[in-house]
Backbone bond lengths (Angstrom), bond angles and torsions (degrees), N, CA, C in turn:
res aa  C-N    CA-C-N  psi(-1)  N-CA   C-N-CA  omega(-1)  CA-C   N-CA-C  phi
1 X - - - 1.466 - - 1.532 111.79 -
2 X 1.363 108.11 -20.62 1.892 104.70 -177.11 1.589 98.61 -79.87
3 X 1.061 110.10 -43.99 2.004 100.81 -177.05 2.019 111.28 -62.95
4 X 1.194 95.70 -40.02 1.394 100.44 151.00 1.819 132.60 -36.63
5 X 1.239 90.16 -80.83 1.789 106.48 172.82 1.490 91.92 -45.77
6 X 1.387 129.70 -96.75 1.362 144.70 -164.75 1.613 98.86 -23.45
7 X 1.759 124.31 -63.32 1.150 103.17 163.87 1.941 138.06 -36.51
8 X 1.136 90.66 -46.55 1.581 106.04 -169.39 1.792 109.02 -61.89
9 X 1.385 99.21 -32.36 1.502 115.74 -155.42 1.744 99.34 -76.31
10 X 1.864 109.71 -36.04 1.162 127.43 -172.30 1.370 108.34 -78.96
11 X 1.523 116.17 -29.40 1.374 122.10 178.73 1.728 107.66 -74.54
12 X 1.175 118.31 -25.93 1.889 110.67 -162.70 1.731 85.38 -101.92
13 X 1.511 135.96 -4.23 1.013 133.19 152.32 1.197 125.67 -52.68
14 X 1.374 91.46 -63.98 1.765 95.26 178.30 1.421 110.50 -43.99
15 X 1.509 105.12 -82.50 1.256 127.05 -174.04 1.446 118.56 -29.63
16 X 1.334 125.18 -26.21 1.337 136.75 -150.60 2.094 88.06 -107.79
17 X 1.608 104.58 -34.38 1.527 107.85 178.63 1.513 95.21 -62.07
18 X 1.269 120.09 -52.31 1.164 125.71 -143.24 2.000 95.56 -74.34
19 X 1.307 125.59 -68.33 1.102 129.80 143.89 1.523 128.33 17.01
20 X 1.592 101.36 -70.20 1.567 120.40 170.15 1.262 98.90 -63.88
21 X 0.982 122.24 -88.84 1.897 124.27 -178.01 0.942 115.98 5.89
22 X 1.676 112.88 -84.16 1.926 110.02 157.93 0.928 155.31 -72.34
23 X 1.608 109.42 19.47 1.063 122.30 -164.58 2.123 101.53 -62.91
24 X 1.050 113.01 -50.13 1.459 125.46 -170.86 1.422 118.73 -72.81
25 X 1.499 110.20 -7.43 1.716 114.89 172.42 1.853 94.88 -89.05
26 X 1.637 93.62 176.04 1.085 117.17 -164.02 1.955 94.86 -93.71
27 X 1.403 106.41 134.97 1.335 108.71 -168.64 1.446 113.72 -120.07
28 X 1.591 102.64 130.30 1.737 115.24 -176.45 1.623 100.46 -67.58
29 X 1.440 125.12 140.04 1.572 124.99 -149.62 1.355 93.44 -157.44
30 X 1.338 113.39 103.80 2.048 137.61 161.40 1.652 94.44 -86.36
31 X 1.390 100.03 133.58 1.819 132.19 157.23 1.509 116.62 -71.65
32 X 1.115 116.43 109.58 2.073 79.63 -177.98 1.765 71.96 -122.33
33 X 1.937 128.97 27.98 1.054 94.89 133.31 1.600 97.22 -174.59
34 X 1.712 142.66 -153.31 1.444 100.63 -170.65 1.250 114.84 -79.53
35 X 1.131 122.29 6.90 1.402 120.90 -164.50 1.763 113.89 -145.67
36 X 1.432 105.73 4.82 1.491 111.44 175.39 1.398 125.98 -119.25
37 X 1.272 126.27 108.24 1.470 110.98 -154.37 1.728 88.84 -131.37
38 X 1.312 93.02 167.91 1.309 135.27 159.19 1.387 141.85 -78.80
39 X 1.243 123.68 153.18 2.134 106.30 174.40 1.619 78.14 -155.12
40 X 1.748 90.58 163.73 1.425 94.61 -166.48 1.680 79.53 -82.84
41 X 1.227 136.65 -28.15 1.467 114.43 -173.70 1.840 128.24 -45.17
42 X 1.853 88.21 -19.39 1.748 90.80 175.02 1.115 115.42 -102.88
43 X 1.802 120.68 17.26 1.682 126.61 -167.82 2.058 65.77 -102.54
44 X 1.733 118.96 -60.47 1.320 109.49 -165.88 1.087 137.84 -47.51
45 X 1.812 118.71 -28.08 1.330 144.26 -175.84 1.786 87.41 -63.56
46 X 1.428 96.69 -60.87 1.411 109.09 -156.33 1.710 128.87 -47.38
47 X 1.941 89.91 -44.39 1.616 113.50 172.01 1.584 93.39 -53.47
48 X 1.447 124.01 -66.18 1.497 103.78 -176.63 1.091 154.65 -59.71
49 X 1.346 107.33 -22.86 1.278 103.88 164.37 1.572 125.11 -97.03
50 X 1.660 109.17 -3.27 1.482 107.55 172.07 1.658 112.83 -75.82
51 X 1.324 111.06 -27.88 1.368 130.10 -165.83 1.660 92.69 -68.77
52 X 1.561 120.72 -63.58 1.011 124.78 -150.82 2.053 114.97 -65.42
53 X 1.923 95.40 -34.50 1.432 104.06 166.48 1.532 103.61 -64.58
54 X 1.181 125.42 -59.56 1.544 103.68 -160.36 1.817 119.74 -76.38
55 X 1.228 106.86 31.39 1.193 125.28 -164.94 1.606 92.13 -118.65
56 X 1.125 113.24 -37.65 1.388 130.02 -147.42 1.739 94.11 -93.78
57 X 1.283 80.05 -102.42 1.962 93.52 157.91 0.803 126.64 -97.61
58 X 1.518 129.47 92.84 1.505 142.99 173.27 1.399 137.93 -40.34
59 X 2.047 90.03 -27.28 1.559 104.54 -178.14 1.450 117.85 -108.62
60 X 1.209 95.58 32.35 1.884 111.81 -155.97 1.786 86.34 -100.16
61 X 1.258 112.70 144.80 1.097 101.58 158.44 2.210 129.35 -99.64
62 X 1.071 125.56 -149.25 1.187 107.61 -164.83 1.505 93.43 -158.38
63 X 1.625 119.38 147.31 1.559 118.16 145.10 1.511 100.09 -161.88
64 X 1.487 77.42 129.63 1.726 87.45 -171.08 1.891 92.25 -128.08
65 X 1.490 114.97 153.99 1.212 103.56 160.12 1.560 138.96 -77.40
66 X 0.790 132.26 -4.34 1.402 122.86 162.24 1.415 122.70 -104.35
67 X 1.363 130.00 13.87 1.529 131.19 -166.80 2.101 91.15 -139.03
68 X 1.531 105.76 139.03 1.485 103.84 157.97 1.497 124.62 -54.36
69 X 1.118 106.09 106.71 1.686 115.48 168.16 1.543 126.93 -28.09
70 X 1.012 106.35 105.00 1.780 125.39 -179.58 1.353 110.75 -58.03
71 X 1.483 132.95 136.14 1.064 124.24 -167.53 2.047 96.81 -116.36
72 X 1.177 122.17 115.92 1.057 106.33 -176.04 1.822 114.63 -103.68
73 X 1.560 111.08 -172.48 1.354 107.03 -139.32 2.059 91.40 -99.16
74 X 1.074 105.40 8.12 1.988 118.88 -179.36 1.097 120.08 -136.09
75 X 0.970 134.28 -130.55 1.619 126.58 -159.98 1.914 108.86 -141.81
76 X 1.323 88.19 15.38 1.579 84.97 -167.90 1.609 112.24 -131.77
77 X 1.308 120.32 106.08 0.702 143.56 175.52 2.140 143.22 -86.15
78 X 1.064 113.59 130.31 1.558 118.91 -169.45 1.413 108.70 -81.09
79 X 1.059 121.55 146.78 1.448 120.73 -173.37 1.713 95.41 -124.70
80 X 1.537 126.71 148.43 1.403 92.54 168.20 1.657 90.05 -170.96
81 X 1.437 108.38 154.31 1.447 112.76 174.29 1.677 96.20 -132.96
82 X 1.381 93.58 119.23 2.178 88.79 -176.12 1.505 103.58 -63.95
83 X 1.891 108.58 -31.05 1.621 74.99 -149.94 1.601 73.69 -160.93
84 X 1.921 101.52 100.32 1.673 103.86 -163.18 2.148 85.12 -100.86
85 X 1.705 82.40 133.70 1.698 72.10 -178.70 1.406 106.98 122.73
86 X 1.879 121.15 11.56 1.126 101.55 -170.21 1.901 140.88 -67.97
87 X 1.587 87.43 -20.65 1.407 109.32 172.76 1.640 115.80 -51.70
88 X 1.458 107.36 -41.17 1.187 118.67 175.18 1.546 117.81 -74.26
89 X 0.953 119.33 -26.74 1.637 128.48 -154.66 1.960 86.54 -87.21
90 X 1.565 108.99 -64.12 1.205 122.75 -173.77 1.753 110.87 -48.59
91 X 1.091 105.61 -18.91 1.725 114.45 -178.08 1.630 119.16 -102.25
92 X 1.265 91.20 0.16 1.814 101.40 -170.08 1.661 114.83 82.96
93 X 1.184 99.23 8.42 1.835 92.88 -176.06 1.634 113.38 -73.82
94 X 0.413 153.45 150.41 1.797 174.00 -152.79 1.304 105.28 -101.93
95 X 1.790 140.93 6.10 1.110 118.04 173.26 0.803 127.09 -132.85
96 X 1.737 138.20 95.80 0.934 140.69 -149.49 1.690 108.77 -152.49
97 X 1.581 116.31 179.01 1.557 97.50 -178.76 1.971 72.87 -171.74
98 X 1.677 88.33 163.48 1.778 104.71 171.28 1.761 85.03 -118.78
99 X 1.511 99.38 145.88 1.970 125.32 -156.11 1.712 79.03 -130.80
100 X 1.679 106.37 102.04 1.263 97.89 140.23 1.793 127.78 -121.29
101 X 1.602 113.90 125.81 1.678 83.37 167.23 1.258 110.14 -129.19
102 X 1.510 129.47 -174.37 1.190 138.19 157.68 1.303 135.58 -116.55
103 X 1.649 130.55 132.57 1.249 133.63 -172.53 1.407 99.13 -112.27
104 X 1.370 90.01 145.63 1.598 122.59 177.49 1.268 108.19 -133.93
105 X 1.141 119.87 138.68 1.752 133.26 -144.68 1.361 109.82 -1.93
106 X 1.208 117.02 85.96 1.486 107.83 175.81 1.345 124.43 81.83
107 X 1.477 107.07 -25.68 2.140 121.48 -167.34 1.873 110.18 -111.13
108 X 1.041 86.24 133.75 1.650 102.28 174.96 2.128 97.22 -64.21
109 X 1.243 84.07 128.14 1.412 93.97 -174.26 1.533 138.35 -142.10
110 X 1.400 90.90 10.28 1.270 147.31 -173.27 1.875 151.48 170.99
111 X 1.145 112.71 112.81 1.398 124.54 -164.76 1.735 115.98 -120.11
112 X 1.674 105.17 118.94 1.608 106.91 169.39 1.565 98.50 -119.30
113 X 1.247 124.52 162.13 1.258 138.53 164.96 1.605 108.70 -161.68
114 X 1.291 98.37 116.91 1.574 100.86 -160.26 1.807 95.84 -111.10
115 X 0.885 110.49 150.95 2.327 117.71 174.90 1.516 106.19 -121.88
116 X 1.064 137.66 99.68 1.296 143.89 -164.36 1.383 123.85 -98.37
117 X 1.833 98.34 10.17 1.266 119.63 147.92 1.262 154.13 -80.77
118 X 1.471 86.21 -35.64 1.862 114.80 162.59 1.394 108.50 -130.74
119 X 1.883 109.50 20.24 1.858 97.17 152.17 1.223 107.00 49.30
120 X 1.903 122.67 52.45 1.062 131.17 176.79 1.452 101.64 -105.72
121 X 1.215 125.21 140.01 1.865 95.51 155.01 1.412 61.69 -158.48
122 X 1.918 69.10 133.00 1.653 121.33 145.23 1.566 130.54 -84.21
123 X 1.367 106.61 129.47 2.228 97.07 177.92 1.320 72.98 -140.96
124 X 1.371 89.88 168.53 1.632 140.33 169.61 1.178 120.84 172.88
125 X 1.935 102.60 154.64 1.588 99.44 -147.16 1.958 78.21 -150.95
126 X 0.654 82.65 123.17 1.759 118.70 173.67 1.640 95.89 -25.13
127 X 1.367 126.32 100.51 1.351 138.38 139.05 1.958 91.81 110.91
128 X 1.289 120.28 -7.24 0.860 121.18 161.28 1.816 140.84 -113.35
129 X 1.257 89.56 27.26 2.045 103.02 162.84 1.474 101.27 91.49
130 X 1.243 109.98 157.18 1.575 116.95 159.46 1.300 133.27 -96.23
131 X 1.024 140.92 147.38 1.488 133.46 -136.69 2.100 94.10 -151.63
132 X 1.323 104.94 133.01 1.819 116.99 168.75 1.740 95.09 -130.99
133 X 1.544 87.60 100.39 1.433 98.94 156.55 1.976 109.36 72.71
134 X 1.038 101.84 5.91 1.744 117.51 -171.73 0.964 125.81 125.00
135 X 1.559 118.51 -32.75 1.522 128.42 -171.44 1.484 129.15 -96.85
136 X 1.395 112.38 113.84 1.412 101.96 -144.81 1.567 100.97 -66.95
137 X 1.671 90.15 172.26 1.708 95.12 177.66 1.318 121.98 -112.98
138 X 0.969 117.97 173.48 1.839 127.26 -171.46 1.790 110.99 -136.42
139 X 0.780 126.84 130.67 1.408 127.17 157.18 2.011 111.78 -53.62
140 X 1.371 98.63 131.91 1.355 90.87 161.04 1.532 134.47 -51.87
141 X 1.482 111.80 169.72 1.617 108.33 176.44 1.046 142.53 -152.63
142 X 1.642 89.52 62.24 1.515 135.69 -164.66 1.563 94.56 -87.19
143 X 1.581 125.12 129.39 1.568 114.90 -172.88 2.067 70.41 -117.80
144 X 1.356 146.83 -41.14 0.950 129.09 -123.21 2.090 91.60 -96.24
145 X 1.498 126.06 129.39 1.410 122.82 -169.24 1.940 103.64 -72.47
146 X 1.294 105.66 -26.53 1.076 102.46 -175.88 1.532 123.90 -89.92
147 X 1.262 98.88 5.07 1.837 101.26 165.00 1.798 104.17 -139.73
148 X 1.566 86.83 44.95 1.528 83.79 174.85 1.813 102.27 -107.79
149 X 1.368 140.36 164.61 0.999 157.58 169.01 2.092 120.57 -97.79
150 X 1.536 102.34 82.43 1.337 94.26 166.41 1.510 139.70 -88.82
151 X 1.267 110.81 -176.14 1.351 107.97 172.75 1.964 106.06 -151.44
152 X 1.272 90.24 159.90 1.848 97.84 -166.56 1.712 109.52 -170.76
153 X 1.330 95.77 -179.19 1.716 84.86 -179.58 1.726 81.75 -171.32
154 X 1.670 83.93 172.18 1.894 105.35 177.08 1.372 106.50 -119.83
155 X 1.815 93.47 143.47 1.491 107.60 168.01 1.775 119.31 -60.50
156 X 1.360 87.66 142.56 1.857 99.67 162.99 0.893 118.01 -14.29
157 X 1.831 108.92 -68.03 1.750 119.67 -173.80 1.707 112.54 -84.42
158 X 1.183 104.90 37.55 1.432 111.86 161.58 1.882 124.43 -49.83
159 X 1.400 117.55 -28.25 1.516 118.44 -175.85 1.406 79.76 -100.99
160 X 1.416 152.66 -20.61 1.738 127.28 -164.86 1.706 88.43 -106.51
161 X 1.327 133.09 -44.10 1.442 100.47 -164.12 1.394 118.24 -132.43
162 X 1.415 122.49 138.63 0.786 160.85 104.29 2.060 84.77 53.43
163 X 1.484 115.81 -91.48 1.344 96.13 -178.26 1.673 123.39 -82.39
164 X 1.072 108.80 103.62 1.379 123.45 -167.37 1.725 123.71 -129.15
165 X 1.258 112.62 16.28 1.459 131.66 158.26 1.561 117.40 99.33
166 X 2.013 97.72 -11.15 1.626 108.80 -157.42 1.697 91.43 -50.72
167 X 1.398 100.42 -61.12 1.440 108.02 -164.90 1.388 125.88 -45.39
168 X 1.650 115.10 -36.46 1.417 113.60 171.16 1.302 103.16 -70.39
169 X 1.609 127.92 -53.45 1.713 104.89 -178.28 1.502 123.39 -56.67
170 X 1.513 112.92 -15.26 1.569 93.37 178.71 1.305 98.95 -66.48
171 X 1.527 131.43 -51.91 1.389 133.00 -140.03 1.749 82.10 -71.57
172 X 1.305 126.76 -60.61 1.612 118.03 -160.35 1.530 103.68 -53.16
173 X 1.264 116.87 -48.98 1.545 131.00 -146.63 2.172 95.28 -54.43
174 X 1.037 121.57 -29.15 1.233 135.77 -146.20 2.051 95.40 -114.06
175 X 1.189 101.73 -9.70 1.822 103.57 175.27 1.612 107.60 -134.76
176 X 1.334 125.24 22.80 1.612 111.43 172.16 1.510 84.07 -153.08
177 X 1.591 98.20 163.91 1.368 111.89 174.67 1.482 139.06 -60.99
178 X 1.315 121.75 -2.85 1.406 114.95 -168.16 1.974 85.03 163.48
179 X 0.941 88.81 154.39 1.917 104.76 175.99 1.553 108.06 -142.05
180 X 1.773 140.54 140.35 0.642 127.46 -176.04 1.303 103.38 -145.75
181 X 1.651 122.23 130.98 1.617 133.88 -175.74 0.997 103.52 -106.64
182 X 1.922 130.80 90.97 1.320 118.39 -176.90 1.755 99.21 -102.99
183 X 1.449 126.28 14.45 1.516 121.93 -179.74 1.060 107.29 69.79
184 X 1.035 158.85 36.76 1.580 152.99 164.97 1.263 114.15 -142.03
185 X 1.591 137.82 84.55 1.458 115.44 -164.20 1.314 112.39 -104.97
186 X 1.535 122.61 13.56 1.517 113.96 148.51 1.061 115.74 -69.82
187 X 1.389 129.41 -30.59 1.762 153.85 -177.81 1.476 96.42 -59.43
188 X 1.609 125.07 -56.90 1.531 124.04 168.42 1.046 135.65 -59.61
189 X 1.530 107.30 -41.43 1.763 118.86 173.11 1.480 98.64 -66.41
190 X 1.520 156.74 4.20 1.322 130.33 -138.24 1.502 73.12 -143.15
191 X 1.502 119.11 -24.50 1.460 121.50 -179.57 0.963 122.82 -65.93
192 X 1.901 103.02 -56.88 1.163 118.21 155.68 1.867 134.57 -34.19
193 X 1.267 105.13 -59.35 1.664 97.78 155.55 1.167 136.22 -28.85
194 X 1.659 104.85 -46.15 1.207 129.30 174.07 1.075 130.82 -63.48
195 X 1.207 124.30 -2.94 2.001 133.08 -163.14 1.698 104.62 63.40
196 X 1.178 101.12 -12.79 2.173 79.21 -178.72 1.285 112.85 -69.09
197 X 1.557 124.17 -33.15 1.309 113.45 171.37 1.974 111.38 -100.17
198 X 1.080 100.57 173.75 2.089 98.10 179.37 1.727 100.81 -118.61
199 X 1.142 118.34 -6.61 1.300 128.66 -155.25 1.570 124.95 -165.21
200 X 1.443 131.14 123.25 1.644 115.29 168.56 1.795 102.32 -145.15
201 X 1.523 127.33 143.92 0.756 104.53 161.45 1.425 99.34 -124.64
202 X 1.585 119.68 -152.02 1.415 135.00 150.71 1.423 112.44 162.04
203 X 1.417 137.16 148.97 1.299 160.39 147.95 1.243 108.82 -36.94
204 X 1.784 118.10 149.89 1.370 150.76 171.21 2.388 96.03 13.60
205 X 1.417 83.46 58.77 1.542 79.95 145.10 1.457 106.80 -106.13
206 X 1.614 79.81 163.52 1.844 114.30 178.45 1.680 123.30 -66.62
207 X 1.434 129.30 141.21 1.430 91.24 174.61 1.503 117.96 -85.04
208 X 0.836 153.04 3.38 1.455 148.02 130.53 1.747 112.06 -23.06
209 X 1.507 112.28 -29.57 1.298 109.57 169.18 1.613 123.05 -102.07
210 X 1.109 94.91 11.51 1.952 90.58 -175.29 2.293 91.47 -136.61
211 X 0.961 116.31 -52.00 1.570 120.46 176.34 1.594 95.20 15.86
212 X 1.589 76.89 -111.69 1.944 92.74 179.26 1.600 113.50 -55.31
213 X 0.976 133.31 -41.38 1.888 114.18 -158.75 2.124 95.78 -79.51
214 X 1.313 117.36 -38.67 1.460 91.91 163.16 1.564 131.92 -58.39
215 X 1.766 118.96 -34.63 1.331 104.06 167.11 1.497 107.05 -55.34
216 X 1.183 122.76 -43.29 1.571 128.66 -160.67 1.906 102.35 -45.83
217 X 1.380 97.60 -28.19 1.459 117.68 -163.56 1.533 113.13 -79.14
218 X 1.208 93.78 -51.49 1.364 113.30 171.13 1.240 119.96 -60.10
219 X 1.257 136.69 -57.16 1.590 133.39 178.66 1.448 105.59 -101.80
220 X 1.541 130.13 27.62 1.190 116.52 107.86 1.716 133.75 -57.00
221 X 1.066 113.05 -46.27 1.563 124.17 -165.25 1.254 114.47 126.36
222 X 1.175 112.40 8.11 1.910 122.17 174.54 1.838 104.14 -68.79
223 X 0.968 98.79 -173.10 1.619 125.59 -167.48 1.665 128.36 -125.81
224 X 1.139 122.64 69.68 1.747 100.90 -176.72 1.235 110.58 -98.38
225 X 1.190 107.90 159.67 1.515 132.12 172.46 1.501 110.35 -154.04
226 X 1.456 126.04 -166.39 1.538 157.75 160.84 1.266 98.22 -70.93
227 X 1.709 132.19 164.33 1.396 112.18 179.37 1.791 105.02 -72.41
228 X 1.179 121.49 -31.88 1.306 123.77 -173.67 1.780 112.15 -78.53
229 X 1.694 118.97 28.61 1.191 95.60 170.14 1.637 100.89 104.90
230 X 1.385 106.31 -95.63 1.160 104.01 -175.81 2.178 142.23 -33.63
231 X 0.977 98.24 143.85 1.597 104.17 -166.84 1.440 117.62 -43.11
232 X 1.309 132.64 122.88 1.257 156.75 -165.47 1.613 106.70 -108.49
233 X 1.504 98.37 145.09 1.551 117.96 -169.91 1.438 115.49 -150.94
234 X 1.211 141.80 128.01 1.528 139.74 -170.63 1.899 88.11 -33.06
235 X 0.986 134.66 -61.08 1.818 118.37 -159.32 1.593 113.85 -89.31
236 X 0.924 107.36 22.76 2.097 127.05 164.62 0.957 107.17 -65.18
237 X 1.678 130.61 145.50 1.440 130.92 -150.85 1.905 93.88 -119.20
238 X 1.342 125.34 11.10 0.857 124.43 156.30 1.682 119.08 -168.53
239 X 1.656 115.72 161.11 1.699 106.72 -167.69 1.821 99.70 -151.12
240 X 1.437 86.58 135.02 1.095 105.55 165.13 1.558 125.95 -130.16
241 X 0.920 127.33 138.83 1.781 149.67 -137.48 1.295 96.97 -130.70
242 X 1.783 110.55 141.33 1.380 83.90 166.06 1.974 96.69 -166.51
243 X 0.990 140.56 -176.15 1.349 144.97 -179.70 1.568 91.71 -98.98
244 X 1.424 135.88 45.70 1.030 114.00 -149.88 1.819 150.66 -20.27
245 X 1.025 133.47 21.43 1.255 152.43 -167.48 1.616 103.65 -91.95
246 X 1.819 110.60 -35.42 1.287 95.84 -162.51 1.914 86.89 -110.82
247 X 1.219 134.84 1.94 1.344 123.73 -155.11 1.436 113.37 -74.28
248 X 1.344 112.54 -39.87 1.810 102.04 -179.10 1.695 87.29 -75.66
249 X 1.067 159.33 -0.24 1.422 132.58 165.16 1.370 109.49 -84.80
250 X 1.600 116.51 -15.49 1.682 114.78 172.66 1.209 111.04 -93.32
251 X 1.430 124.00 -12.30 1.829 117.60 164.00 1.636 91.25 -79.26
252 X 0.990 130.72 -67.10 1.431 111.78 -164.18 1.794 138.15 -39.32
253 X 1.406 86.64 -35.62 1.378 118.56 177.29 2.064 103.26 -76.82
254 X 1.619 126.29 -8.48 1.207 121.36 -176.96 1.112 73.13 -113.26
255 X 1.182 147.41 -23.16 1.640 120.78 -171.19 1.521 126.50 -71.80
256 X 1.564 107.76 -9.39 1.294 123.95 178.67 1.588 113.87 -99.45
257 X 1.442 114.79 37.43 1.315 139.09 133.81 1.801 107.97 -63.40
């Protein structure tokens, strides 16, 4: 698993160099819907690090979001988002990160998420802790909801449907200290590990967006589930994160939907 990691760690490097580079040119930008777009900088992130696994491990399989999913010839599979944050990236905003992880039979078993803005990177590796930059991490240990600090975000189809997060942020927005939508929620989950956030949830993400920052969560000492508790899996139609201390007070608080 260390020649592994070390690979992975070198790959969200690159990608994350490469990333920065353009961040300040003017970027060619596909819709794939009214409000979800593309830049070729996340087709570029993407060419590299898909290129470099199947170069690497041939029999590995792959799922990345913008390329058809590779089916490989074993049980172990790449998880990967080139370039989580595109809304931001495409606007000049500063917050963004490349999400790589890896599954082994089915289990998250490794997690990088690198920020190539503040030259953060996050790893963690299944039964052995999460780590920013060397130093391991901890979940915060905030038990009280109302001086806790969350984070969350809204789906794409926020103007067509109906479940679109408004309703859980009113109910949270009004029982914790502050809520924050920075668009990147591997960028939050990786925070979360970190103690800066106590809490994150959100609706119908991708697993390219949860993979790595829930292990990250997990061997911190965090908590995931569904917002209601129940057991969570990269294809769960909703997630909640948490330092665990405050999480059954944030299902309770969605239950008053």
């Amino acid at each position: 698993m260390l020649k592994l990691k070390s690979f992975a760690v070198d790959l969200a490097c690159q990608a994350g160099a490469l990333l920065k580079k353009k961040l300040s040119r003017t970027h060619k930008i596909h819709y794939k819907g009214k409000i979800n777009l593309v830049t070729e900088a996340d087709k570029m992130s993407e060419a590299l690090i898909m290129k470099s696994i199947k170069k690497t491990f041939p029999d590995h399989g792959i799922l990345s979001e913008e390329s058809p999913a590779v089916s490989g010839s074993g049980k172990i599979r790449w998880i990967i988002d080139p370039l989580d944050g595109t809304t931001n990236y495409a606007h000049g905003y500063p917050v963004f990160c490349v999400s790589i992880a890896l599954e082994v039979d089915g289990e998250m078993a490794l997690g990088v998420i690198y920020d190539p803005m503040r030259e953060e990177l996050f790893s963690a590796t299944r039964g052995k802790g999460a780590y920013l930059n060397g130093r391991k991490l901890t979940v915060s240990s905030v038990k009280n909801i109302s001086r806790s600090l969350l984070a969350t975000g809204f789906p794409y189809d926020i103007r067509e449907s109906k479940e679109n997060n408004l309703d859980y942020f009113n109910l949270m927005a009004v029982n914790v200290q502050a809520i924050r939508r920075a668009g990147a929620a591997a960028l939050d989950l990786a925070y979360l590990a970190a103690g800066r956030f106590d809490g994150f949830w959100e609706l119908k993400l991708k697993p390219w967006d949860t993979a790595a920052g829930c292990l990250m969560v997990e061997e911190s000492g965090g908590r995931v589930s569904n917002l209601f508790g129940e057991k969570w899996d990269i294809s769960s139609s909703s997630l909640l994160a948490s330092n665990t201390l405050i999480h059954k007070k944030m299902i309770n608080i969605f239950r008053q939907k």
